[in-house]
C-alpha positions as CSV (number, residue, x, y, z in Angstrom):
1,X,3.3,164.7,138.1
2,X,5.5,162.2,139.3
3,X,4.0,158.9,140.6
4,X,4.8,155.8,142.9
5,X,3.8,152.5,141.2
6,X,3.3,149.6,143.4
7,X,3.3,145.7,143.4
8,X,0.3,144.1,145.0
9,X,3.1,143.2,147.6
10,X,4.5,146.5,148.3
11,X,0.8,148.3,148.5
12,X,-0.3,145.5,151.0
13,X,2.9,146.1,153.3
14,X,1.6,150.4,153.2
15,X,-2.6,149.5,153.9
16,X,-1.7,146.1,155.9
17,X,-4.4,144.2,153.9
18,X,-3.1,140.8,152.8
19,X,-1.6,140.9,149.4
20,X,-4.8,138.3,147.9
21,X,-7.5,140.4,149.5
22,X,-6.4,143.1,147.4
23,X,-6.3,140.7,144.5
24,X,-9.4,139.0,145.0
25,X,-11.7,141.6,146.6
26,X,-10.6,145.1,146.3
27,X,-9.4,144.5,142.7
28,X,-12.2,146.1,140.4
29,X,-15.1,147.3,143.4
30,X,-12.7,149.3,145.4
31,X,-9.6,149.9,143.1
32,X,-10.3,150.4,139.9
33,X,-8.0,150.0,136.6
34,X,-7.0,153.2,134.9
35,X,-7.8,155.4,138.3
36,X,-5.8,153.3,140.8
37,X,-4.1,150.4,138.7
38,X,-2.8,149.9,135.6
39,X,-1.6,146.7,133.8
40,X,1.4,147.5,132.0
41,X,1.3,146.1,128.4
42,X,-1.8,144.3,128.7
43,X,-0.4,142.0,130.9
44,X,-1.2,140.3,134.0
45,X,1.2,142.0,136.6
46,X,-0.2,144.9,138.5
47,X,1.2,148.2,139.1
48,X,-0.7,150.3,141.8
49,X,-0.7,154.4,142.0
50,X,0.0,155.1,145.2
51,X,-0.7,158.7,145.1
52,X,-4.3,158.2,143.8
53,X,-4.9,155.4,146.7
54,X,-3.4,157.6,149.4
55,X,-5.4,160.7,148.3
56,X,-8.7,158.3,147.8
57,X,-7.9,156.8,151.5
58,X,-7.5,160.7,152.6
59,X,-11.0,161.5,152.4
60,X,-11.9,162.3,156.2
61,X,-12.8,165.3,157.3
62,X,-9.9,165.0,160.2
63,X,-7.5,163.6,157.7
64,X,-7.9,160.3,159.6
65,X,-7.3,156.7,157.3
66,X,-10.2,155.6,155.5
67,X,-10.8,153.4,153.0
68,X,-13.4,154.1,150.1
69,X,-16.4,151.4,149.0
70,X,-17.9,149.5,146.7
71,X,-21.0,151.9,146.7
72,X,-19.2,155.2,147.6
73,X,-19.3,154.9,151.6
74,X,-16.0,155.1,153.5
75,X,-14.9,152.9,156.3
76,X,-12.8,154.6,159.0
77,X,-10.0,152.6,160.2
């Protein structure tokens, strides 16, 4: 299974949130290490799966965008 890992950066230029939202708020309620982000030799960098985002964001029932929350609701964008 191949898969796209991702910078904060580059994964807030594909869901057009602002790179420190994704640090600060959807880091660890919405994303969450091991499913969609990993930290590659314990460091501090972030690397993103795109494919497990994507199919997470996929969840409509007309394929339309939305975003999975905190307490397993989706927001339709």
């Amino acid at each position: 299974m191949n898969r796209t890992y991702l910078t904060t950066e580059e994964l807030s230029e594909r869901i057009k949130y602002d790179p420190r939202t994704i640090r600060e708020q959807f880091k660890d309620s919405v994303l969450l290490e091991g499913i969609h982000y990993i930290r590659p030799f314990g460091g501090r960098k972030l690397l993103f799966i795109w494919e497990t985002i994507q199919n997470d964001m996929m969840s409509g029932s007309d394929d339309s965008l939305s975003i999975p929350m905190a307490r397993g609701g989706v927001a339709h964008g």
